[in-house]
VOPAGU-2260 file (C-alpha; in pm, 1 decimal, decimal comma):
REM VOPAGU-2260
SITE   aa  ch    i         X         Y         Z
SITE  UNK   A    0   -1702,9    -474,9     277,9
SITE  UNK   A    1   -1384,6    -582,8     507,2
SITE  UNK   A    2   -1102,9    -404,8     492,1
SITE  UNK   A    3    -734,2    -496,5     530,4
SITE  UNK   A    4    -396,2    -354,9     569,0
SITE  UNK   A    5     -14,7    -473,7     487,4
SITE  UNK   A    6     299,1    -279,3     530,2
SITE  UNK   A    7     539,7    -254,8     285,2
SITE  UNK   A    8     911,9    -400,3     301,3
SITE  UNK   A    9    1275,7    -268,3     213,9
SITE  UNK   A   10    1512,9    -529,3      85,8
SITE  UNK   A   11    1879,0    -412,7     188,3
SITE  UNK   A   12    2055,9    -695,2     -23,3
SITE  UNK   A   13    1907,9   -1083,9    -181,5
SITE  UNK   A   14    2069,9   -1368,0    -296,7
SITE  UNK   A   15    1805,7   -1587,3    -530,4
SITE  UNK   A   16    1671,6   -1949,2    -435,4
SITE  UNK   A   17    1609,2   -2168,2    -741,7
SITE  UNK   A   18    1348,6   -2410,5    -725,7
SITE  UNK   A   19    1039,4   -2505,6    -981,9
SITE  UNK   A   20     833,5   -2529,7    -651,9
SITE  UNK   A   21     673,4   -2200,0    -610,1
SITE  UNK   A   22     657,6   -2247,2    -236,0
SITE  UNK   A   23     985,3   -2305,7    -238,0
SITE  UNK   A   24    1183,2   -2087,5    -488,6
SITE  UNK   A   25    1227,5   -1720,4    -328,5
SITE  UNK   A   26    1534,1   -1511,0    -122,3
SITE  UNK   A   27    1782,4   -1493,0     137,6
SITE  UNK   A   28    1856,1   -1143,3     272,2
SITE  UNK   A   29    1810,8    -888,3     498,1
SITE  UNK   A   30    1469,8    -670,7     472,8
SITE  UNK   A   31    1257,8    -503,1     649,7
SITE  UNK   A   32     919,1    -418,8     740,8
SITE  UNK   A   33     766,4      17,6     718,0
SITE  UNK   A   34     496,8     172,5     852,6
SITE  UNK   A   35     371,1     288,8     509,4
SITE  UNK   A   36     189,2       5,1     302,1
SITE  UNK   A   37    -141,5     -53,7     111,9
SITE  UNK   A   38    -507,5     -85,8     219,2
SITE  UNK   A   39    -734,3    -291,1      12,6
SITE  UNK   A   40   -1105,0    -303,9      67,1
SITE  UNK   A   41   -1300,4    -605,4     -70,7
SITE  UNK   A   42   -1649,2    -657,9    -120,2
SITE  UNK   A   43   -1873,9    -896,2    -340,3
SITE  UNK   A   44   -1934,7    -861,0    -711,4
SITE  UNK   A   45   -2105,4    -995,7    -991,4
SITE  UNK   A   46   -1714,4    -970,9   -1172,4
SITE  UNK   A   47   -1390,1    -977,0   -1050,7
SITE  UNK   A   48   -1296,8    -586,3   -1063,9
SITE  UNK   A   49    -939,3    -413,5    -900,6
SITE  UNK   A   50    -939,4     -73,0    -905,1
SITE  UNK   A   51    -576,1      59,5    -771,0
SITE  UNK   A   52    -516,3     431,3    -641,9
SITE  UNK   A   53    -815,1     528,9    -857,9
SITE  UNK   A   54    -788,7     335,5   -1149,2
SITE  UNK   A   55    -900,7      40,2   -1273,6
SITE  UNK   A   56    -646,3    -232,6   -1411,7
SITE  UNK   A   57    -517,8    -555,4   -1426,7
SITE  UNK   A   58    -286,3    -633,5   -1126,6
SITE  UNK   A   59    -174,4   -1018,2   -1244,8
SITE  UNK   A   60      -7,2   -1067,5    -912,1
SITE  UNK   A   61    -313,4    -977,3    -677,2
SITE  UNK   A   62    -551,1   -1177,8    -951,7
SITE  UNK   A   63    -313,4   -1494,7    -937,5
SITE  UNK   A   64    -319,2   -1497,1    -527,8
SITE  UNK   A   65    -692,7   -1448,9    -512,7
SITE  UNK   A   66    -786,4   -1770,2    -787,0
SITE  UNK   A   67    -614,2   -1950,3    -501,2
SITE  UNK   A   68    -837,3   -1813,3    -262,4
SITE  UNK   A   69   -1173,5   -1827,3    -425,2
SITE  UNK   A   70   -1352,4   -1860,0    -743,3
SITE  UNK   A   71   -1578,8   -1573,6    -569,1
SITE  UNK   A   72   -1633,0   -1262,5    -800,0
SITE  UNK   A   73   -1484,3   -1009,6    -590,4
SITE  UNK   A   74   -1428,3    -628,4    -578,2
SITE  UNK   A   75   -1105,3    -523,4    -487,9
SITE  UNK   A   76   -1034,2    -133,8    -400,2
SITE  UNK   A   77    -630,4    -110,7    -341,1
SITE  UNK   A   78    -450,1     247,7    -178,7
SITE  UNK   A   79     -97,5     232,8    -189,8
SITE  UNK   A   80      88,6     432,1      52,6
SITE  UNK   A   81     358,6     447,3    -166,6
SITE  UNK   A   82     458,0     417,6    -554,2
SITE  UNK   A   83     509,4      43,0    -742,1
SITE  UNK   A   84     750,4     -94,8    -881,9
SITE  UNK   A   85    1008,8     117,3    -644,9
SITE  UNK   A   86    1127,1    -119,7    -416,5
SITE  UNK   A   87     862,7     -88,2    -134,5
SITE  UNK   A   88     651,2    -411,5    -169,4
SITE  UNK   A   89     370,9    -284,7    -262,9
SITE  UNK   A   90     334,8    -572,8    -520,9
SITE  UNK   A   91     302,6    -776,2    -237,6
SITE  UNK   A   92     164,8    -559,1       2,6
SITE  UNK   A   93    -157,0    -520,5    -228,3
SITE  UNK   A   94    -145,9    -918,7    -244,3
SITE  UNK   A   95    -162,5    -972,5     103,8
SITE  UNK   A   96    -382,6    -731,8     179,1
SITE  UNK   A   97    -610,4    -817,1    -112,0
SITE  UNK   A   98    -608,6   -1178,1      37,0
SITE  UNK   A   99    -681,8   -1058,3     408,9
SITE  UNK   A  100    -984,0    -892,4     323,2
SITE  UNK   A  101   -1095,2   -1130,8     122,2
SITE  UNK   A  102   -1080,5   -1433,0     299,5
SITE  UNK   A  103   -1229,4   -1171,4     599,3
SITE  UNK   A  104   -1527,8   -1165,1     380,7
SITE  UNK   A  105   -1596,9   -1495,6     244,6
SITE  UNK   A  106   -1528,3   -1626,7     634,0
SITE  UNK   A  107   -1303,1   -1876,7     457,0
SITE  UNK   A  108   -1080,2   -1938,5     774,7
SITE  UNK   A  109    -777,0   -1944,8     610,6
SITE  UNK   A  110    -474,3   -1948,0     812,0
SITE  UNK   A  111    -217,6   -1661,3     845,5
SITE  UNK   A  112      41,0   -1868,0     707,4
SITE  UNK   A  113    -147,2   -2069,3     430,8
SITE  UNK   A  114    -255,8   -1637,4     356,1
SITE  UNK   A  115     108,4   -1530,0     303,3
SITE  UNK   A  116     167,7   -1876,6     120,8
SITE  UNK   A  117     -14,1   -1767,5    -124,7
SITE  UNK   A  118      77,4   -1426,7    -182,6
SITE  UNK   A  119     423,6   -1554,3    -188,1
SITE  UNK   A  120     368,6   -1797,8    -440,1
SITE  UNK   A  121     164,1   -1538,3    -660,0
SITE  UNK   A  122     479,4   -1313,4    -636,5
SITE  UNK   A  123     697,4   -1547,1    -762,6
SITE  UNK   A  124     466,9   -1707,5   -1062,9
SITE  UNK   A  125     444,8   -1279,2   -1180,5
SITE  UNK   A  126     843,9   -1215,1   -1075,5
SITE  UNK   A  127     707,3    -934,0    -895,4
SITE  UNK   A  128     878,7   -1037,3    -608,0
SITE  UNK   A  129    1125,1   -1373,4    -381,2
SITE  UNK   A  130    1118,8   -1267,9      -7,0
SITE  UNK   A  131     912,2    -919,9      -9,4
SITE  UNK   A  132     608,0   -1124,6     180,1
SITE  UNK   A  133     783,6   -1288,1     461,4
SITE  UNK   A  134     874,3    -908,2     672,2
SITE  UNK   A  135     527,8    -820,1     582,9
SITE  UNK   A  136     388,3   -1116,9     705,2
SITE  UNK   A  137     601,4   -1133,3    1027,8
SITE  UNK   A  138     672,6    -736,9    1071,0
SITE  UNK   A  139    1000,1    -601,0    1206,7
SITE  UNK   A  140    1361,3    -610,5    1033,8
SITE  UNK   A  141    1464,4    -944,8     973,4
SITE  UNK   A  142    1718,1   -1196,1     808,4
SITE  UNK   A  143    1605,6   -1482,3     596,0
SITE  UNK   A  144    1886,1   -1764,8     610,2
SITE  UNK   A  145    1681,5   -2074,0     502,4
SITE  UNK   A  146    1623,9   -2199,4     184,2
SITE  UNK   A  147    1323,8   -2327,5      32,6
SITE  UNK   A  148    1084,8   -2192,9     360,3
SITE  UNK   A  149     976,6   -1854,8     207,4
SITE  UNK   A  150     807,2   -1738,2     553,3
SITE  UNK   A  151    1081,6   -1855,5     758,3
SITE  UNK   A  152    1348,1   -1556,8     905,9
SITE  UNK   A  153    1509,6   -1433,9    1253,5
SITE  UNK   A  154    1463,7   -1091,5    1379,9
SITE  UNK   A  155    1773,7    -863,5    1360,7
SITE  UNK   A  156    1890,2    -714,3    1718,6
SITE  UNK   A  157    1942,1    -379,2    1543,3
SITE  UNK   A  158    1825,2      -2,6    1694,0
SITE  UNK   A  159    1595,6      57,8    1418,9
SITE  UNK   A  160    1521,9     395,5    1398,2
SITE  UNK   A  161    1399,6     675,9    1102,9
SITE  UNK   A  162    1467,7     558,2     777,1
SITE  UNK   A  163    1451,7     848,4     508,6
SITE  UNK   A  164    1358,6     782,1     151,4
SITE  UNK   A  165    1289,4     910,8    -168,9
SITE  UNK   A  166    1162,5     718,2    -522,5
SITE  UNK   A  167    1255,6     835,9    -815,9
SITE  UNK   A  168    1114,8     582,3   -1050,8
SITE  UNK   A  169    1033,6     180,7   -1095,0
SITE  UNK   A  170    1279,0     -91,9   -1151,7
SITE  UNK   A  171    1164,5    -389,8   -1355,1
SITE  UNK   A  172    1210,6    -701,5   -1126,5
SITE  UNK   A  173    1098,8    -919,3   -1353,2
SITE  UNK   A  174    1402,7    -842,4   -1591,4
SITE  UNK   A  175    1670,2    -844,3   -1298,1
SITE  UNK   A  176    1546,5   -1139,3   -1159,1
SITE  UNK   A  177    1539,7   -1347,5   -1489,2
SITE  UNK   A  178    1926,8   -1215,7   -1619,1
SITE  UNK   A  179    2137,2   -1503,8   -1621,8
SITE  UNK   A  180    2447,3   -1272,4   -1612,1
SITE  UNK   A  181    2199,3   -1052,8   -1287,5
SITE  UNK   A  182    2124,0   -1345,2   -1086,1
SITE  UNK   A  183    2515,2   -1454,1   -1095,6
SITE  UNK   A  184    2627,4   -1166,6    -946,1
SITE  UNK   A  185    2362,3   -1099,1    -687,7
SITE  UNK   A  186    2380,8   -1449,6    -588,6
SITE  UNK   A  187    2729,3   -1381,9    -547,3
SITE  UNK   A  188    2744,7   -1122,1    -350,4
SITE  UNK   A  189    2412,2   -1118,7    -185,3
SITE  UNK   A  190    2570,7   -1450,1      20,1
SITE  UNK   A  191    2855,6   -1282,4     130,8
SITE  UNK   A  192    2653,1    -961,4     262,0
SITE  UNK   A  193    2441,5   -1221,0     440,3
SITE  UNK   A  194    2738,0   -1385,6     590,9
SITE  UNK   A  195    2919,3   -1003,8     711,1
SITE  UNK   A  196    2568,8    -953,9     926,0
SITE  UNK   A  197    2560,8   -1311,9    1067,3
SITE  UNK   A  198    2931,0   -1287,8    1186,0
SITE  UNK   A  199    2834,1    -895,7    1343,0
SITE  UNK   A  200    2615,4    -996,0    1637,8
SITE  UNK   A  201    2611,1    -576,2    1745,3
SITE  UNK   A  202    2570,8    -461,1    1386,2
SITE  UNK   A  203    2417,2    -121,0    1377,2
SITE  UNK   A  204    2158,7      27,3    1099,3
SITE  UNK   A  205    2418,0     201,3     949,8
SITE  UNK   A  206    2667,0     -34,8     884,0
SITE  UNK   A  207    2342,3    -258,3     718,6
SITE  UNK   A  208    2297,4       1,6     514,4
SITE  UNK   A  209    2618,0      39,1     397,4
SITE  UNK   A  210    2687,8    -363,6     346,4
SITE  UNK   A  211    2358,7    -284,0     155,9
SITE  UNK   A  212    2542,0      -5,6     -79,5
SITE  UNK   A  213    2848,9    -225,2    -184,5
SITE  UNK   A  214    2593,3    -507,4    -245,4
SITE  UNK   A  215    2405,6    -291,6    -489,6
SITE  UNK   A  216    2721,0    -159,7    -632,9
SITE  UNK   A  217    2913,7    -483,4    -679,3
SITE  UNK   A  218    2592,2    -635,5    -817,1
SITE  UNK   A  219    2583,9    -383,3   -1079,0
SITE  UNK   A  220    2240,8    -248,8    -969,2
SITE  UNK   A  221    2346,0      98,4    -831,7
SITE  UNK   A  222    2298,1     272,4   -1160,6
SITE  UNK   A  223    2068,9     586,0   -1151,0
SITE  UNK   A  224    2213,4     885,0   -1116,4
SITE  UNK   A  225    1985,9    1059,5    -911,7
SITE  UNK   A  226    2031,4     767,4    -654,8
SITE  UNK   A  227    2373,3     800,8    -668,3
SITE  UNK   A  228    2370,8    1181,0    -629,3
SITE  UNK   A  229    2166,4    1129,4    -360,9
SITE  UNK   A  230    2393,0     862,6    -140,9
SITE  UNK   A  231    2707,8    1030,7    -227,8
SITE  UNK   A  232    2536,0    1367,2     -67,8
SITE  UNK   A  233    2463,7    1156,1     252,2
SITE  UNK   A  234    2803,0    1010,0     301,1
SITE  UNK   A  235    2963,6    1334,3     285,4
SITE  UNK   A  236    2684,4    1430,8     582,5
SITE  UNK   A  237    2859,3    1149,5     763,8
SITE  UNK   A  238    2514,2     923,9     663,6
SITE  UNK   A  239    2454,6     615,6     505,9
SITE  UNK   A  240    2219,4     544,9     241,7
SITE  UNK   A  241    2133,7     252,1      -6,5
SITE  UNK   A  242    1934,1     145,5    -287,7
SITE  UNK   A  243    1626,2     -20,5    -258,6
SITE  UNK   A  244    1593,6    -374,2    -404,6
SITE  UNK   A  245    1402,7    -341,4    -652,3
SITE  UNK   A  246    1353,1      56,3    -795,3
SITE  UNK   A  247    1507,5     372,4    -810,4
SITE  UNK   A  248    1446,0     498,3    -476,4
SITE  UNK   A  249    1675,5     573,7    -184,7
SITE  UNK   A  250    1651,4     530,1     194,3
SITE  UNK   A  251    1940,3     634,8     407,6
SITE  UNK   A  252    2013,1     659,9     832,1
SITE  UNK   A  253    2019,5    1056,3     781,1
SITE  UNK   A  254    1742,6    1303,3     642,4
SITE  UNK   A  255    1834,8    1477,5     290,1
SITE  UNK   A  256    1705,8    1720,8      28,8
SITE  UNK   A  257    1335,4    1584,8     -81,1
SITE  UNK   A  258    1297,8    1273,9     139,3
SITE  UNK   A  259    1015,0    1128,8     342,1
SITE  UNK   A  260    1039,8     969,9     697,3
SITE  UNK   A  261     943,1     612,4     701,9
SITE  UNK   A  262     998,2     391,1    1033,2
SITE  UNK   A  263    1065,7      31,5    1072,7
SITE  UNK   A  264     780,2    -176,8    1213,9
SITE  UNK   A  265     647,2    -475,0    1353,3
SITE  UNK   A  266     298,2    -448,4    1273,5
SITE  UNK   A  267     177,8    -756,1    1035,2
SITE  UNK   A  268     -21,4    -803,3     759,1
SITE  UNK   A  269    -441,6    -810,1     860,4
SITE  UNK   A  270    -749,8    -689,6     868,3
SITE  UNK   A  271    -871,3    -372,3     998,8
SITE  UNK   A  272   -1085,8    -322,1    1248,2
């Protein structure tokens, strides 16, 4: 059994890259790797089984990146540090880390980068996911400016410190992702947040996180109204807080009423020893 670990990511704002290439369709933005993520544990099998926080189920995403892999029966055991479908990457955290361990196991020799490839391209075949893979691959907080090289980003001269969060429910990226009338407006205004941080060479976390909030807003994805409870109670604590791309969850620069402490960080996707 090998075991493997990948954090997850926050995405602050997106703009969507079109292309039928899989390797090449995906995001620009600004996200960021956390120190919370998922653990998956792979051993051999007579059938492919995943079993996820307990349970046993079909994960398409995770299945898709490891028939790249191998044609191996394999038995995947995922943990997620924290809840799917919220805007953490854990989609692809559990992909990567699912691929990590297994290609540990096998002793296939697979590149890093030919690794995160594929978890990529899994991500966007299941719109689970455009640009989650790349901080989680690379760790850190980090802009992605070039289109059609999904792995490619710069690191943001930011003093990252606590982020707070709290979930309170899944978004479906798939539908977001696929709206004509969604990807018009998040196209549109995900380039222009991406061109407010590139002119700020001394931005501060706080001021990403509120270029973050009017992207959600003007995007029309700021809609839950526990979320917006939530960042309107920070901003009157002289905070900032934003939505999470994609779910109903919060993180903000201050602590408030039911959050978690999550920190920014630079550790990558791989195996554990």
């Amino acid at each position: 059994m090998i075991k493997a670990f990948s954090p997850g990511n926050i995405t602050c704002f997106f703009s969507i890259v079109e292309n039928k290439n899989p390797l090449k369709k995906g995001s620009l933005g600004v996200s960021f790797a956390i120190d919370k993520g998922a653990i998956a544990e792979v051993s051999r099998s007579k059938k492919n089984v995943i079993i996820v926080n307990k349970v046993k189920k079909r994960f398409p995403t995770v299945e898709t990146a490891l028939g790249f892999l191998t044609k191996e029966p394999l038995n995947i055991v995922i943990k997620t540090q924290l809840p799917i479908g919220c805007g953490y990457g854990m989609s692809g955290a559990c992909t990567l880390a699912a691929l990590f361990a297994a290609n540990g196991l096998l002793k296939l020799k697979k590149s890093r980068g030919l690794l995160a490839l594929m978890a990529h391209r899994a991500e966007v075949i299941n719109n689970t996911g455009l640009g989650t893979v790349t901080a989680e691959f690379l760790g850190g907080l980090l802009i992605r400016d070039r289109k059609g090289s999904p792995l490619s980003a710069k690191r943001l001269n930011i003093d990252t410190k606590v982020i707070y969060y709290r979930s309170f429910g899944p978004i479906n990226t798939k539908k977001v992702i696929t709206s004509k009338e969604m990807k018009k407006k998040i196209n549109q205004y995900g380039l222009k947040s991406i061109n407010k941080i590139k002119k700020d060479k001394k931005i501060k976390l706080a001021q990403l996180i509120k270029i973050s909030k009017e992207f959600t807003e003007k995007a029309g994805l700021l809609k839950d109204k526990r979320v917006l409870k939530v960042i309107s109670e920070v901003e009157k604590n002289k905070g900032a807080a934003s939505m999470n791309m994609l779910g109903n969850s919060v993180f903000s620069s201050i602590p408030f009423e039911g959050c978690s402490k999550l920190r920014v960080s630079n550790v990558r996707a791989g195996i554990l020893k």
